[in-house]
C-alpha positions as CSV (number, residue, x, y, z in Angstrom):
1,X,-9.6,-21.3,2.9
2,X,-6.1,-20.9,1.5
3,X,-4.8,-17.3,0.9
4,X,-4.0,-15.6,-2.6
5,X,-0.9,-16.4,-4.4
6,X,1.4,-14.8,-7.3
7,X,2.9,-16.7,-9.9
8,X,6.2,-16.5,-8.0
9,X,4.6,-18.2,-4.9
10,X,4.1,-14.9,-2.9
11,X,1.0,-14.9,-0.8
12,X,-1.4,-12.2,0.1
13,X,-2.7,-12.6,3.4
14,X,-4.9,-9.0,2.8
15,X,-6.1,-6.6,-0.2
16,X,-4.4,-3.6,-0.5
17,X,-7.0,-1.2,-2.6
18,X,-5.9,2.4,-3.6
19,X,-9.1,4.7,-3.3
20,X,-7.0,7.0,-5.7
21,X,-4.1,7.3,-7.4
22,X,-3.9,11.2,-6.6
23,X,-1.8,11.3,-4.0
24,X,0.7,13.9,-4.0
25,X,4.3,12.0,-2.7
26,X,4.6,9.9,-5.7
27,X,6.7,7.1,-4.0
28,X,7.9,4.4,-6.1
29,X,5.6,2.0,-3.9
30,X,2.6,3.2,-5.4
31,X,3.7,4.7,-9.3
32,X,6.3,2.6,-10.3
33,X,8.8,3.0,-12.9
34,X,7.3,3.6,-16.2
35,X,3.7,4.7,-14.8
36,X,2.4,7.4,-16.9
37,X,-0.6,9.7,-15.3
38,X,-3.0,11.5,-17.7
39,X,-3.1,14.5,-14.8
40,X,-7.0,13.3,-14.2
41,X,-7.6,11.9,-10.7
42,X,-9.6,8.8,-10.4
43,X,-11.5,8.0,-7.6
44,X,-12.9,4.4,-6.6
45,X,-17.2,5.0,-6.6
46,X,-18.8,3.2,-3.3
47,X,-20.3,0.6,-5.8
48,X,-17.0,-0.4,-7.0
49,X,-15.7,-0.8,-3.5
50,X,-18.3,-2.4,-2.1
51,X,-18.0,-4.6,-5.3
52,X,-14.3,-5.9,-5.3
53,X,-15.1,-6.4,-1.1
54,X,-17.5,-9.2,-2.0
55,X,-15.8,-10.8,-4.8
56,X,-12.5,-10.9,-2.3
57,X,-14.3,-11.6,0.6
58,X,-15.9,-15.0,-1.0
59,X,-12.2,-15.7,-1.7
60,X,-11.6,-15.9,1.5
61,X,-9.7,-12.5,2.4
62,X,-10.7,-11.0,5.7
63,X,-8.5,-8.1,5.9
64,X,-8.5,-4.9,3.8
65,X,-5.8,-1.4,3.7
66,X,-7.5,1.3,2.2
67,X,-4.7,3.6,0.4
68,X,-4.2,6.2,-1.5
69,X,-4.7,10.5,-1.5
């Protein structure tokens, strides 16, 4: 199966999924510019995950980076 693309032609050969978006460093690689927090962290439930790992998994993605906290 092909991999993932972007509208600019960029491919994806893995999922990068952030568990949380309460990690303390703040690097632009994670929270862009503009990104606004509400000071609430949110974490991924195990039914979620194990959710979007199905529906990229029957896309044909066989790699996954956990991230995040």
């Amino acid at each position: 199966m092909s991999q993932l693309t972007d509208g600019f032609g960029r491919s994806f050969p893995y999922l990068r999924l952030s568990l949380t978006e309460a990690c303390n460093f703040r690097c632009s690689y994670c929270l862009p510019d503009g990104y606004q927090a509400d000071g609430r962290p949110r974490f991924l439930q195990v039914d979620e995950i194990a959710r979007l790992v199905r529906a990229f998994a029957a896309l044909g993605m066989s790699k996954i980076r956990l991230t995040g906290g």
